[in-house]
C-alpha positions as CSV (number, residue, x, y, z in Angstrom):
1,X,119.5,14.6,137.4
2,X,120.2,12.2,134.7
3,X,123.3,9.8,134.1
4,X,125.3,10.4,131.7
5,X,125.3,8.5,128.8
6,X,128.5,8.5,126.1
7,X,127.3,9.5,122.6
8,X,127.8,6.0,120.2
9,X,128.7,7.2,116.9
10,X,127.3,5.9,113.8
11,X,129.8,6.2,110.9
12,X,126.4,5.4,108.4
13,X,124.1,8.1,106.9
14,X,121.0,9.3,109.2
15,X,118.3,10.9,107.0
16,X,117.9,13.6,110.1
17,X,121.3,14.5,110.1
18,X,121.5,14.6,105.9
19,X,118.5,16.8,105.7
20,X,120.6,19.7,107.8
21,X,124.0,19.7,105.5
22,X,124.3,22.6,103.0
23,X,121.5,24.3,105.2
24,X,121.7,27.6,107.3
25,X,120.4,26.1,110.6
26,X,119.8,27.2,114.4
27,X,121.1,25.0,116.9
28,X,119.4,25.7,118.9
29,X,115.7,25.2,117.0
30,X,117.1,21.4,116.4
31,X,115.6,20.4,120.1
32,X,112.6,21.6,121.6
33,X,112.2,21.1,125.6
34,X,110.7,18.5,127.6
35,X,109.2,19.1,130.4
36,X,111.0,17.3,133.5
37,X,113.8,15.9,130.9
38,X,116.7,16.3,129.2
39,X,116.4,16.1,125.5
40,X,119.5,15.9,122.5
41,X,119.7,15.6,118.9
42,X,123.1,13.6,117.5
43,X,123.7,16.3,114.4
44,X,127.4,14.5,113.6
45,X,128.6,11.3,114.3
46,X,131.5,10.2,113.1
47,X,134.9,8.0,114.8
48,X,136.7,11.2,115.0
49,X,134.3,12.8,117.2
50,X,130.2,13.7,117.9
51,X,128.8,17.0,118.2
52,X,125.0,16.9,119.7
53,X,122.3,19.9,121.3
54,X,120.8,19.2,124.1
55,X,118.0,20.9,125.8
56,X,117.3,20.5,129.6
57,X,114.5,21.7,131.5
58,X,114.7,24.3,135.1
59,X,116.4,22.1,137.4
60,X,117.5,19.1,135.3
61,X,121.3,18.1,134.6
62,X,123.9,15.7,133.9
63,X,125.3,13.8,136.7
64,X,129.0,14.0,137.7
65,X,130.7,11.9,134.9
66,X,134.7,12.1,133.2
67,X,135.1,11.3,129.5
68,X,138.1,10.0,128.2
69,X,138.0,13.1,125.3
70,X,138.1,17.1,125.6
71,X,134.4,18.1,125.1
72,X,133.4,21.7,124.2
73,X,130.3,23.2,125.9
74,X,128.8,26.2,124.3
75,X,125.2,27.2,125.9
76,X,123.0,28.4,123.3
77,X,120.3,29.5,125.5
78,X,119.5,29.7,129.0
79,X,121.3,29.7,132.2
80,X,123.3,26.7,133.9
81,X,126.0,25.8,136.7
82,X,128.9,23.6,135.5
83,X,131.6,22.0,137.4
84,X,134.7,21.1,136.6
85,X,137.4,19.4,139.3
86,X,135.0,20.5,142.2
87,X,134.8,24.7,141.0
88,X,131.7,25.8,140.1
89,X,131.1,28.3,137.1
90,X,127.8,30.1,136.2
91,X,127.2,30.3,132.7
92,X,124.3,31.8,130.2
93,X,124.0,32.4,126.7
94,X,127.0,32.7,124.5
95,X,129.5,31.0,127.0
96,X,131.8,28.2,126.1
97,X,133.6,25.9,128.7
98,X,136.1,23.0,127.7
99,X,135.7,19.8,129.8
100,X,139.1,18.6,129.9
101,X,139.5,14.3,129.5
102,X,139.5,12.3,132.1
103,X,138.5,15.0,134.4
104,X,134.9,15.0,136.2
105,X,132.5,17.3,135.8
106,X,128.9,17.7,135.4
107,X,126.1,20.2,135.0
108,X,122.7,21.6,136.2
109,X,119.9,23.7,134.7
110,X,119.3,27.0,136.6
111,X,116.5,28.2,133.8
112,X,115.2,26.1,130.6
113,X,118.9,25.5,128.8
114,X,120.2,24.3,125.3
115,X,123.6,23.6,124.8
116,X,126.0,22.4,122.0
117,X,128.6,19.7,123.1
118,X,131.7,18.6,120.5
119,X,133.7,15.7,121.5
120,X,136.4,15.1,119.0
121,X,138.2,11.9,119.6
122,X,141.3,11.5,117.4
C-alpha cells in the first residue's frame, strides 16, 4: 500500500497539462496501469485546488491519511474499498465519495482502478 503523498501545486504552465485544454479528453485514458503500483497524472494545479487520475493496480491503495481539504473521489473504472472514519464502502465505476478534511481515510484496489480526485483549497 503506498503512503500518501499531498499533491504540490505548481501555479506555472506544464506543457502536459496545456496540450489537454480546449480538448475533448478521457480521464481515464490520461494514466495507463502499472503493474504492482499506483500511478497519477497532475491535469490542474493551481493554489485554489489540484485535480489528478490515478490508476492502481488489483490490490494496491493509499494508506490511511487526513488532508486538511474536502477531496472528491470519483472512480472512473474499476472496483475499490474506501474508508472514511473507520466504515467501509464498496465502490465501482461511476461512484463518487467526498473525503471530508481533516478526517482519515484511505483506499484499496479490489480490481485494476482509475480514479479522479479534486481537492479544492480555498
Amino acid at each position: 500500500m503506498a503512503e500518501y503523498e499531498p499533491p504540490k501545486h505548481e501555479d506555472k504552465p506544464d506543457k502536459k497539462r496545456e496540450e489537454l485544454k480546449g480538448k475533448v479528453i478521457d480521464l481515464k485514458e490520461l494514466v495507463g496501469y502499472a503493474e504492482g503500483a499506483v500511478a497519477s497524472r497532475m491535469i490542474i494545479s493551481r493554489k485554489a485546488g489540484n485535480i489528478t487520475i490515478f490508476s492502481f493496480d488489483e490490490n494496491e491503495g493509499l494508506s490511511e491519511h487526513t488532508a486538511p481539504f474536502d477531496a472528491m473521489v470519483t472512480i472512473l473504472e474499476g472496483e475499490c474499498e474506501v474508508w472514511v472514519a473507520g466504515q467501509t464502502y464498496p465502490m465501482k465505476t461511476g461512484e463518487t465519495i467526498i473525503f471530508p478534511a481533516n478526517v482519515p481515510h484511505a483506499l484499496s484496489a479490489i480490481t485494476k482502478f482509475k480514479m479522479s480526485l479534486i481537492m479544492i483549497k480555498e
